[in-house]
N, C-alpha and C positions, 0 to 999 in steps of 0.2 A: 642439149649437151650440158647445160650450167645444172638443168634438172638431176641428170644423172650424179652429176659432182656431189649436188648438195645429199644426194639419197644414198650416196654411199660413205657419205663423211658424216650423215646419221645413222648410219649403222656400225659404221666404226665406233662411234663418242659411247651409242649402248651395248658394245662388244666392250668396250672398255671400261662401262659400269660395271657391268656384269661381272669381268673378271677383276676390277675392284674390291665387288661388295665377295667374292670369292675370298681374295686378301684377306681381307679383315676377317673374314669368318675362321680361316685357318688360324691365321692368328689369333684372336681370341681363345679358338678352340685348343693352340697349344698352351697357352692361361688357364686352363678351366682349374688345376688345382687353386692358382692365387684367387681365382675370381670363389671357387669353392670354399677355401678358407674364410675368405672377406665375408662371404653370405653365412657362415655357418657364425663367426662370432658379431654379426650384426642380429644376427636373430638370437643368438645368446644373451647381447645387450637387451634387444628388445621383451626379451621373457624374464632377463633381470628386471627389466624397470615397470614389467607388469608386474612384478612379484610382491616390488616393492613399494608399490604405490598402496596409500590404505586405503582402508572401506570410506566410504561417504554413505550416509543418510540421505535420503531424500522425502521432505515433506510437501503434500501440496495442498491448496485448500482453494477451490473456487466456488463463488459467488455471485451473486445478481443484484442490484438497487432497482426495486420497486419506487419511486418516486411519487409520491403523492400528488394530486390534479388538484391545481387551485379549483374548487366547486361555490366559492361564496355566492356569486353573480348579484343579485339586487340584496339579496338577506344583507351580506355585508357592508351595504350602504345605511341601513339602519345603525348601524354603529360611527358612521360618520356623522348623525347629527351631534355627538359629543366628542369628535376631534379624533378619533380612533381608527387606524386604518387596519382592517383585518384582510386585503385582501392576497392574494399568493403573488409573489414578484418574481417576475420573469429573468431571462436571462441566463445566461451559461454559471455552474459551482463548481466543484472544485469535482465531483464526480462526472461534470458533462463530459461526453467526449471522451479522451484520448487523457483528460487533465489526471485521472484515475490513477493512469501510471505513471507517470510522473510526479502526484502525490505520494503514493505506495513507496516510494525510492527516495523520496527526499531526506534529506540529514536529518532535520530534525524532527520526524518521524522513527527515523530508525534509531536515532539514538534515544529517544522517548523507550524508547522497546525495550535495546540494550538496560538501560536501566530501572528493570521491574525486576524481582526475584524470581531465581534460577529452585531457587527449593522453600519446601514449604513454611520454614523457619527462616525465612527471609534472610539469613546470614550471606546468598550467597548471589549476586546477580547473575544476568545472561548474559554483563559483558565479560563481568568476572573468569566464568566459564569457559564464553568464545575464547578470551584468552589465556586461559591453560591449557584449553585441548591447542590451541597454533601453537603453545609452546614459549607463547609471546613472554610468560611472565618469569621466564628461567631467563630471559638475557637481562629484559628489565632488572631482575633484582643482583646480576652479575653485574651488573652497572652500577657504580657507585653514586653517579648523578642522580639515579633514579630509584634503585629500593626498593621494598614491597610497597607493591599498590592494590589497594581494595577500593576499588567503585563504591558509592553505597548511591542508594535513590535518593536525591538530592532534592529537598524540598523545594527550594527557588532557582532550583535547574541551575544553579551558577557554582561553576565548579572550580576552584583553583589553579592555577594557569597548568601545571604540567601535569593533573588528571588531565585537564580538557586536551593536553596534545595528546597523549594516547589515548583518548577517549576516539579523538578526531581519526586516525590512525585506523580504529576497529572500526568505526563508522564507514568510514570510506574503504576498506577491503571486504567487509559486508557486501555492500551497495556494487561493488565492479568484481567480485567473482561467487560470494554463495545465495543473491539475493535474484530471482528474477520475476518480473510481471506481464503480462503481456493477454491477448486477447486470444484465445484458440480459434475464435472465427469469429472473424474482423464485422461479416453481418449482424451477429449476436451481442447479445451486450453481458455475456457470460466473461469473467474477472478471473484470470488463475494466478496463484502468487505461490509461487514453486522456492523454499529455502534446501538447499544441498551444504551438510558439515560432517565434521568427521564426529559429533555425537546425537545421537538418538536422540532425546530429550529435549536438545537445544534446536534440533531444527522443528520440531513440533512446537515447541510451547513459543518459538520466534513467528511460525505462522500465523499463529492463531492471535497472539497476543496482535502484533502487528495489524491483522485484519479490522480486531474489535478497537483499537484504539485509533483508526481510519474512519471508521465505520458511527463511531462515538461521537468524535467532532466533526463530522460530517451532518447526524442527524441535532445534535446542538447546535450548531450552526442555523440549520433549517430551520429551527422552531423557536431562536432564540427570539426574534423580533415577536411574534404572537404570542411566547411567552409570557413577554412583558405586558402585552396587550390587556391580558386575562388578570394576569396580577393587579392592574390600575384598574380594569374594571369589577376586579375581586373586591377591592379595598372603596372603592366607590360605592360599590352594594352594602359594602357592609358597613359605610357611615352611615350614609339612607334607610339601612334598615333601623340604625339607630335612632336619627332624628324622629323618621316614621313614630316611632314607639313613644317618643316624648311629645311629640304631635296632639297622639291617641291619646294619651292622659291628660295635657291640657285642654285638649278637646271636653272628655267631661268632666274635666274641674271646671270648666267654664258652661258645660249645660247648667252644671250643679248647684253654679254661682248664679244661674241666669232662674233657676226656679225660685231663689227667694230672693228676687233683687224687687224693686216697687215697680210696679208695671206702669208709675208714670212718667219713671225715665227713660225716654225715648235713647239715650245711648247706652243703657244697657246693656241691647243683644251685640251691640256692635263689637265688644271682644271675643265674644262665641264666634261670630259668623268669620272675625278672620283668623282665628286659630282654624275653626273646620276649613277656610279657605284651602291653608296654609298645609294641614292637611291632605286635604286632596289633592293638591300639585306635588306634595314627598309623595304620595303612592303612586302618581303617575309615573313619575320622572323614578323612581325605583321601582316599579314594572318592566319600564325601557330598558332600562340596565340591567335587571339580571336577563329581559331578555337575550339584549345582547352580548351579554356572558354567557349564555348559552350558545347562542350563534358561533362565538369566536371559539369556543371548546371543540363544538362539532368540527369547525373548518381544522383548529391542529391537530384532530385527529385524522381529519381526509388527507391534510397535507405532509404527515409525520413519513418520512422513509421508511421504508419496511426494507431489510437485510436480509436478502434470503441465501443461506447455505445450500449450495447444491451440491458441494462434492468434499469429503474432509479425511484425510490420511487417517489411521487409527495403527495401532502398535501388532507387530513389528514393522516398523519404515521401510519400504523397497531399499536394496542395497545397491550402489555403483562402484564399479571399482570396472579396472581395465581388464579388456578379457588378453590372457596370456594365449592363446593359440594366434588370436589376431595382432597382438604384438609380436608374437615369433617370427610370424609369416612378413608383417611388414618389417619389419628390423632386419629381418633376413634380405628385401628384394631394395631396398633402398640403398644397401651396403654394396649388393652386386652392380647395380646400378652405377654408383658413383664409383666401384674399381674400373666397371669398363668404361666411363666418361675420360678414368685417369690413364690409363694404359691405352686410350686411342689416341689421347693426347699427347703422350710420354714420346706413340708411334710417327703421330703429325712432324713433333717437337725434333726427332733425328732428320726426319726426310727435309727439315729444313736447313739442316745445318751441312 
Protein backbone atom coordinates (compact mmCIF):
# COMPACT_ATOMS: atom_id res chain seq x y z
CA UNK A 1 0.00 0.00 0.00
CA UNK A 2 2.65 2.82 1.17
CA UNK A 3 4.46 1.32 -2.11
CA UNK A 4 1.68 2.32 -4.32
CA UNK A 5 1.31 5.92 -2.44
CA UNK A 6 4.93 6.64 -2.91
CA UNK A 7 4.81 5.59 -6.91
CA UNK A 8 2.03 7.64 -7.52
CA UNK A 9 3.12 10.81 -5.64
CA UNK A 10 6.34 10.17 -8.07
CA UNK A 11 4.62 10.41 -10.83
CA UNK A 12 2.64 13.18 -9.81
CA UNK A 13 5.96 15.49 -8.57
CA UNK A 14 7.18 14.41 -12.78
CA UNK A 15 3.71 15.30 -14.25
CA UNK A 16 4.30 18.50 -12.55
CA UNK A 17 7.84 18.89 -13.83
CA UNK A 18 6.93 18.26 -16.85
CA UNK A 19 4.02 20.65 -17.05
CA UNK A 20 6.39 23.17 -15.36
CA UNK A 21 9.23 23.13 -17.73
CA UNK A 22 5.99 23.37 -20.36
CA UNK A 23 5.37 26.96 -18.35
CA UNK A 24 8.29 28.41 -18.81
CA UNK A 25 8.83 27.33 -22.24
CA UNK A 26 5.56 29.09 -23.35
CA UNK A 27 6.61 31.84 -21.49
CA UNK A 28 9.72 32.41 -22.57
CA UNK A 29 8.49 31.64 -25.95
CA UNK A 30 5.85 34.64 -25.64
CA UNK A 31 9.49 36.84 -24.92
CA UNK A 32 11.12 35.69 -27.86
CA UNK A 33 10.89 39.35 -29.56
CA UNK A 34 12.63 40.91 -25.94
CA UNK A 35 14.84 37.79 -25.77
CA UNK A 36 15.45 38.63 -29.81
CA UNK A 37 16.17 42.15 -29.33
CA UNK A 38 18.65 41.54 -26.41
CA UNK A 39 20.61 38.77 -28.62
CA UNK A 40 20.57 40.96 -31.79
CA UNK A 41 22.09 44.18 -29.84
CA UNK A 42 24.53 42.01 -27.72
CA UNK A 43 25.89 40.66 -30.85
CA UNK A 44 26.05 44.23 -32.15
CA UNK A 45 28.11 45.08 -29.15
CA UNK A 46 30.09 42.12 -29.70
CA UNK A 47 30.96 42.97 -33.53
CA UNK A 48 31.50 46.69 -32.18
CA UNK A 49 34.12 45.76 -29.88
CA UNK A 50 35.68 43.36 -32.50
CA UNK A 51 35.83 46.12 -34.84
CA UNK A 52 37.29 48.22 -32.55
CA UNK A 53 39.80 46.57 -31.07
CA UNK A 54 43.42 47.15 -33.01
CA UNK A 55 45.88 44.89 -34.78
CA UNK A 56 48.58 43.47 -32.55
CA UNK A 57 51.91 42.23 -33.83
CA UNK A 58 53.18 39.16 -32.80
CA UNK A 59 56.95 38.23 -32.56
CA UNK A 60 58.36 35.03 -31.37
CA UNK A 61 61.89 33.81 -31.38
CA UNK A 62 62.79 30.37 -29.65
CA UNK A 63 66.07 28.92 -28.70
CA UNK A 64 68.36 26.30 -27.15
CA UNK A 65 71.56 26.58 -24.52
CA UNK A 66 74.07 24.23 -25.55
CA UNK A 67 75.96 24.17 -22.31
CA UNK A 68 79.52 23.47 -22.38
CA UNK A 69 80.84 20.00 -20.45
CA UNK A 70 83.42 20.70 -17.87
CA UNK A 71 86.23 18.21 -19.95
CA UNK A 72 89.52 19.32 -17.90
CA UNK A 73 89.72 16.14 -15.75
CA UNK A 74 93.68 15.52 -14.66
CA UNK A 75 95.06 18.20 -17.57
CA UNK A 76 93.57 20.86 -15.31
CA UNK A 77 95.44 19.78 -12.29
CA UNK A 78 98.54 20.69 -14.06
CA UNK A 79 97.58 24.17 -13.59
CA UNK A 80 96.96 23.79 -9.89
CA UNK A 81 100.61 23.40 -9.20
CA UNK A 82 100.60 27.49 -9.63
CA UNK A 83 97.42 28.23 -7.67
CA UNK A 84 95.04 28.19 -10.52
CA UNK A 85 91.82 26.57 -10.63
CA UNK A 86 90.65 25.84 -14.39
CA UNK A 87 88.20 23.48 -13.58
CA UNK A 88 84.14 23.76 -14.71
CA UNK A 89 81.94 24.41 -11.33
CA UNK A 90 78.86 22.71 -10.95
CA UNK A 91 75.68 23.58 -9.80
CA UNK A 92 72.47 25.10 -10.94
CA UNK A 93 72.76 29.22 -13.35
CA UNK A 94 70.63 31.24 -13.93
CA UNK A 95 69.65 29.15 -17.33
CA UNK A 96 69.20 25.81 -15.29
CA UNK A 97 65.85 24.74 -15.13
CA UNK A 98 62.82 26.71 -14.99
CA UNK A 99 65.41 29.91 -13.76
CA UNK A 100 65.31 30.83 -17.73
CA UNK A 101 61.91 32.10 -17.39
CA UNK A 102 61.93 33.90 -14.82
CA UNK A 103 65.15 35.48 -15.91
CA UNK A 104 63.70 36.40 -19.42
CA UNK A 105 60.68 38.46 -17.24
CA UNK A 106 62.75 40.02 -14.76
CA UNK A 107 62.57 43.99 -14.48
CA UNK A 108 65.64 44.60 -14.83
CA UNK A 109 66.15 42.68 -17.77
CA UNK A 110 63.34 44.15 -19.56
CA UNK A 111 64.10 47.44 -18.78
CA UNK A 112 67.75 47.01 -19.97
CA UNK A 113 65.86 46.38 -23.33
CA UNK A 114 63.43 49.23 -23.03
CA UNK A 115 66.34 51.24 -23.06
CA UNK A 116 68.42 50.37 -26.29
CA UNK A 117 67.28 52.32 -29.61
CA UNK A 118 64.11 52.14 -31.20
CA UNK A 119 65.98 53.53 -34.76
CA UNK A 120 68.87 53.57 -36.35
CA UNK A 121 69.91 57.20 -35.22
CA UNK A 122 69.52 56.24 -31.78
CA UNK A 123 67.19 59.39 -31.20
CA UNK A 124 64.56 57.21 -30.30
CA UNK A 125 64.26 54.26 -27.70
CA UNK A 126 61.96 51.06 -27.39
CA UNK A 127 60.59 52.56 -24.38
CA UNK A 128 60.05 55.78 -25.91
CA UNK A 129 58.00 54.04 -28.72
CA UNK A 130 56.15 51.45 -26.43
CA UNK A 131 55.02 54.62 -25.10
CA UNK A 132 53.51 56.46 -27.91
CA UNK A 133 52.00 53.58 -29.54
CA UNK A 134 49.83 53.13 -25.55
CA UNK A 135 49.30 56.57 -26.02
CA UNK A 136 50.98 56.84 -22.72
CA UNK A 137 52.84 60.06 -23.59
CA UNK A 138 49.68 62.39 -24.65
CA UNK A 139 48.51 62.18 -20.90
CA UNK A 140 52.00 62.42 -19.54
CA UNK A 141 52.60 65.63 -21.21
CA UNK A 142 48.67 66.83 -20.62
CA UNK A 143 49.94 66.51 -17.20
CA UNK A 144 51.50 69.34 -16.01
CA UNK A 145 53.49 67.40 -13.08
CA UNK A 146 54.87 65.57 -15.78
CA UNK A 147 55.64 67.02 -19.44
CA UNK A 148 57.48 65.61 -22.18
CA UNK A 149 59.54 62.74 -21.30
CA UNK A 150 62.26 61.35 -23.59
CA UNK A 151 64.05 58.07 -22.14
CA UNK A 152 67.52 58.18 -23.35
CA UNK A 153 70.03 55.05 -22.56
CA UNK A 154 71.36 55.90 -19.46
CA UNK A 155 74.98 55.27 -19.01
CA UNK A 156 74.98 54.40 -15.22
CA UNK A 157 71.49 53.08 -15.49
CA UNK A 158 70.45 55.70 -12.74
CA UNK A 159 67.67 57.67 -13.89
CA UNK A 160 65.98 60.55 -12.00
CA UNK A 161 63.23 59.81 -9.77
CA UNK A 162 60.13 60.49 -12.06
CA UNK A 163 61.76 58.93 -15.49
CA UNK A 164 62.28 55.97 -13.30
CA UNK A 165 58.38 55.89 -12.05
CA UNK A 166 57.16 55.75 -15.62
CA UNK A 167 60.04 53.90 -16.55
CA UNK A 168 58.66 51.40 -13.76
CA UNK A 169 55.15 51.88 -15.08
CA UNK A 170 56.20 50.50 -19.02
CA UNK A 171 58.33 47.80 -17.26
CA UNK A 172 55.69 46.21 -15.48
CA UNK A 173 52.78 46.48 -18.32
CA UNK A 174 55.51 44.80 -20.54
CA UNK A 175 56.19 41.86 -18.22
CA UNK A 176 52.16 41.19 -17.15
CA UNK A 177 50.30 41.73 -20.70
CA UNK A 178 52.65 41.87 -24.02
CA UNK A 179 55.72 39.85 -22.80
CA UNK A 180 55.47 36.03 -22.48
CA UNK A 181 58.11 33.01 -21.94
CA UNK A 182 57.51 29.59 -21.40
CA UNK A 183 58.63 26.22 -22.49
CA UNK A 184 56.43 24.58 -25.52
CA UNK A 185 57.39 21.01 -24.25
CA UNK A 186 58.11 20.89 -20.83
CA UNK A 187 60.63 17.47 -21.97
CA UNK A 188 62.59 19.82 -24.30
CA UNK A 189 64.69 22.40 -23.36
CA UNK A 190 63.65 24.42 -26.49
CA UNK A 191 63.03 28.54 -25.05
CA UNK A 192 60.04 30.59 -26.80
CA UNK A 193 59.75 34.27 -25.89
CA UNK A 194 56.67 35.31 -27.78
CA UNK A 195 56.27 39.74 -27.53
CA UNK A 196 52.59 40.71 -28.80
CA UNK A 197 52.20 45.05 -29.36
CA UNK A 198 50.26 47.12 -31.40
CA UNK A 199 53.67 47.88 -33.52
CA UNK A 200 55.60 45.93 -35.92
CA UNK A 201 58.99 46.93 -35.25
CA UNK A 202 58.88 47.14 -31.63
CA UNK A 203 57.82 43.66 -31.10
CA UNK A 204 60.67 42.35 -33.32
CA UNK A 205 63.50 44.23 -32.29
CA UNK A 206 62.17 43.67 -28.18
CA UNK A 207 62.47 39.92 -29.00
CA UNK A 208 65.50 39.62 -30.29
CA UNK A 209 67.12 42.36 -28.48
CA UNK A 210 65.86 40.72 -25.25
CA UNK A 211 67.08 37.17 -26.23
CA UNK A 212 70.74 38.51 -27.01
CA UNK A 213 71.10 40.51 -23.86
CA UNK A 214 70.03 37.23 -21.77
CA UNK A 215 71.93 35.29 -23.67
CA UNK A 216 75.17 37.70 -23.28
CA UNK A 217 75.30 37.88 -19.54
CA UNK A 218 74.50 34.44 -19.30
CA UNK A 219 77.68 33.37 -21.44
CA UNK A 220 79.79 36.24 -19.48
CA UNK A 221 78.90 35.13 -16.62
CA UNK A 222 80.08 31.37 -17.54
CA UNK A 223 83.37 32.27 -18.69
CA UNK A 224 84.16 35.12 -16.59
CA UNK A 225 86.01 33.25 -13.66
CA UNK A 226 88.40 31.21 -16.55
CA UNK A 227 88.59 34.33 -18.02
CA UNK A 228 90.67 35.71 -15.55
CA UNK A 229 92.41 32.45 -15.27
CA UNK A 230 94.06 32.93 -18.82
CA UNK A 231 94.57 36.58 -18.26
CA UNK A 232 97.07 35.80 -15.03
CA UNK A 233 98.39 33.05 -16.79
CA UNK A 234 98.75 35.28 -19.94
CA UNK A 235 100.60 37.88 -18.09
CA UNK A 236 102.73 35.16 -16.23
CA UNK A 237 104.01 33.93 -19.57
CA UNK A 238 104.68 36.95 -20.66
CA UNK A 239 107.05 37.98 -17.58
CA UNK A 240 108.86 34.51 -17.99
CA UNK A 241 109.20 35.10 -21.44
CA UNK A 242 110.85 38.21 -20.55
CA UNK A 243 113.04 37.16 -17.72
CA UNK A 244 113.89 33.87 -20.08
CA UNK A 245 115.53 36.32 -22.58
CA UNK A 246 117.59 38.28 -20.00
CA UNK A 247 118.65 34.89 -18.63
CA UNK A 248 119.84 33.89 -22.39
CA UNK A 249 122.10 36.94 -22.61
CA UNK A 250 123.59 36.78 -19.25
CA UNK A 251 124.04 33.49 -19.96
CA UNK A 252 126.56 34.25 -22.68
CA UNK A 253 127.86 37.34 -21.27
CA UNK A 254 128.89 35.05 -18.78
CA UNK A 255 130.33 32.09 -21.21
CA UNK A 256 132.10 35.08 -22.77
CA UNK A 257 133.38 36.42 -19.53
CA UNK A 258 134.27 32.81 -18.52
CA UNK A 259 136.77 32.34 -21.96
CA UNK A 260 139.21 34.94 -20.87
CA UNK A 261 138.96 34.77 -17.08
CA UNK A 262 142.64 32.92 -15.77
CA UNK A 263 142.04 29.43 -15.47
CA UNK A 264 143.54 29.46 -12.02
CA UNK A 265 140.56 31.00 -10.52
CA UNK A 266 138.83 28.33 -9.31
CA UNK A 267 135.56 30.72 -8.80
CA UNK A 268 135.51 31.77 -12.10
CA UNK A 269 132.97 29.36 -13.72
CA UNK A 270 130.86 29.87 -10.67
CA UNK A 271 128.82 32.87 -12.18
CA UNK A 272 128.34 31.05 -15.49
CA UNK A 273 127.08 27.97 -14.04
CA UNK A 274 124.38 29.96 -11.86
CA UNK A 275 123.15 32.28 -14.49
CA UNK A 276 122.87 28.87 -16.83
CA UNK A 277 121.22 27.36 -13.62
CA UNK A 278 118.98 30.16 -13.31
CA UNK A 279 118.22 29.85 -16.77
CA UNK A 280 116.98 26.57 -16.98
CA UNK A 281 114.53 26.65 -14.17
CA UNK A 282 112.90 30.34 -16.30
CA UNK A 283 112.58 27.79 -19.23
CA UNK A 284 111.05 25.26 -17.27
CA UNK A 285 108.75 26.88 -15.05
CA UNK A 286 107.80 29.04 -18.59
CA UNK A 287 107.14 25.70 -20.57
CA UNK A 288 104.64 24.93 -17.63
CA UNK A 289 102.74 27.90 -18.08
CA UNK A 290 102.18 28.44 -21.43
CA UNK A 291 101.40 24.98 -21.18
CA UNK A 292 98.92 25.58 -18.96
CA UNK A 293 97.73 28.56 -20.90
CA UNK A 294 96.97 26.35 -23.38
CA UNK A 295 95.03 23.84 -21.32
CA UNK A 296 92.83 26.58 -19.67
CA UNK A 297 92.03 28.08 -23.42
CA UNK A 298 91.02 24.68 -24.61
CA UNK A 299 88.67 24.12 -21.53
CA UNK A 300 86.77 28.01 -22.23
CA UNK A 301 86.40 26.95 -25.30
CA UNK A 302 84.71 23.36 -24.41
CA UNK A 303 82.98 25.11 -21.69
CA UNK A 304 81.75 28.45 -23.58
CA UNK A 305 77.63 28.39 -24.16
CA UNK A 306 76.72 27.95 -27.52
CA UNK A 307 73.11 29.81 -28.29
CA UNK A 308 71.47 28.16 -30.80
CA UNK A 309 68.44 30.00 -32.62
CA UNK A 310 66.07 27.57 -33.70
CA UNK A 311 63.15 29.46 -34.68
CA UNK A 312 62.98 33.58 -35.40
CA UNK A 313 59.79 35.61 -36.79
CA UNK A 314 60.89 37.63 -39.91
CA UNK A 315 58.59 40.56 -41.53
CA UNK A 316 55.63 40.76 -41.90
CA UNK A 317 54.69 39.65 -38.01
CA UNK A 318 51.47 37.34 -37.86
CA UNK A 319 48.58 39.65 -36.96
CA UNK A 320 46.07 39.27 -33.89
CA UNK A 321 43.17 41.00 -33.52
CA UNK A 322 39.63 39.49 -32.51
CA UNK A 323 37.66 37.75 -35.07
CA UNK A 324 34.30 39.55 -35.46
CA UNK A 325 31.95 36.55 -36.67
CA UNK A 326 33.22 34.97 -33.19
CA UNK A 327 32.43 38.15 -31.23
CA UNK A 328 28.92 38.41 -32.92
CA UNK A 329 28.02 35.01 -32.15
CA UNK A 330 29.20 35.22 -28.57
CA UNK A 331 27.84 38.91 -27.87
CA UNK A 332 25.01 37.70 -29.29
CA UNK A 333 24.29 34.34 -26.91
CA UNK A 334 25.68 35.77 -23.71
CA UNK A 335 23.02 38.74 -24.12
CA UNK A 336 20.15 36.03 -24.68
CA UNK A 337 21.38 34.26 -21.94
CA UNK A 338 21.40 36.78 -19.32
CA UNK A 339 17.63 38.25 -20.64
CA UNK A 340 16.37 34.77 -19.98
CA UNK A 341 18.26 34.41 -16.43
CA UNK A 342 16.30 37.98 -16.00
CA UNK A 343 12.88 37.35 -17.02
CA UNK A 344 12.85 33.87 -15.13
CA UNK A 345 13.72 35.71 -12.29
CA UNK A 346 11.41 38.83 -12.83
CA UNK A 347 8.73 35.34 -13.24
CA UNK A 348 10.09 33.71 -9.73
CA UNK A 349 10.03 37.22 -8.33
CA UNK A 350 5.78 37.72 -8.89
CA UNK A 351 4.93 34.17 -7.93
CA UNK A 352 6.50 35.21 -4.74
CA UNK A 353 4.70 37.92 -3.84
Amino acid sequence: MEESLQNSSDEISIKELIQKMKSLWKFLFSKWLVISLFGILGAAIGFGYAFLQPIKYTSKLSFVVEDGKSGGGGLASLAGQFGFDLGGGGGGGVFSGDNILLFLKSEGLVRETLLTSYDELGKMTLADRYAEVAKLKEGWEKNPKVGVVEFSPFVAKVMPREEDSLMQTLVSSVIKTDLSVAKPDKKASFIEVKVVTLDEMFSKLFAERLVKIATDRYIESKTKTKALNIAKLQYKADSLAALLNNKTYAAAASQQSLVDANPALRTAPIASEITSREKTMAATIFAEVVKNLEISKTILNQETPVIQMVDQSTFPLPKERVGKLKSLILGGLLAGFFIILYLLAQKWLRTQL
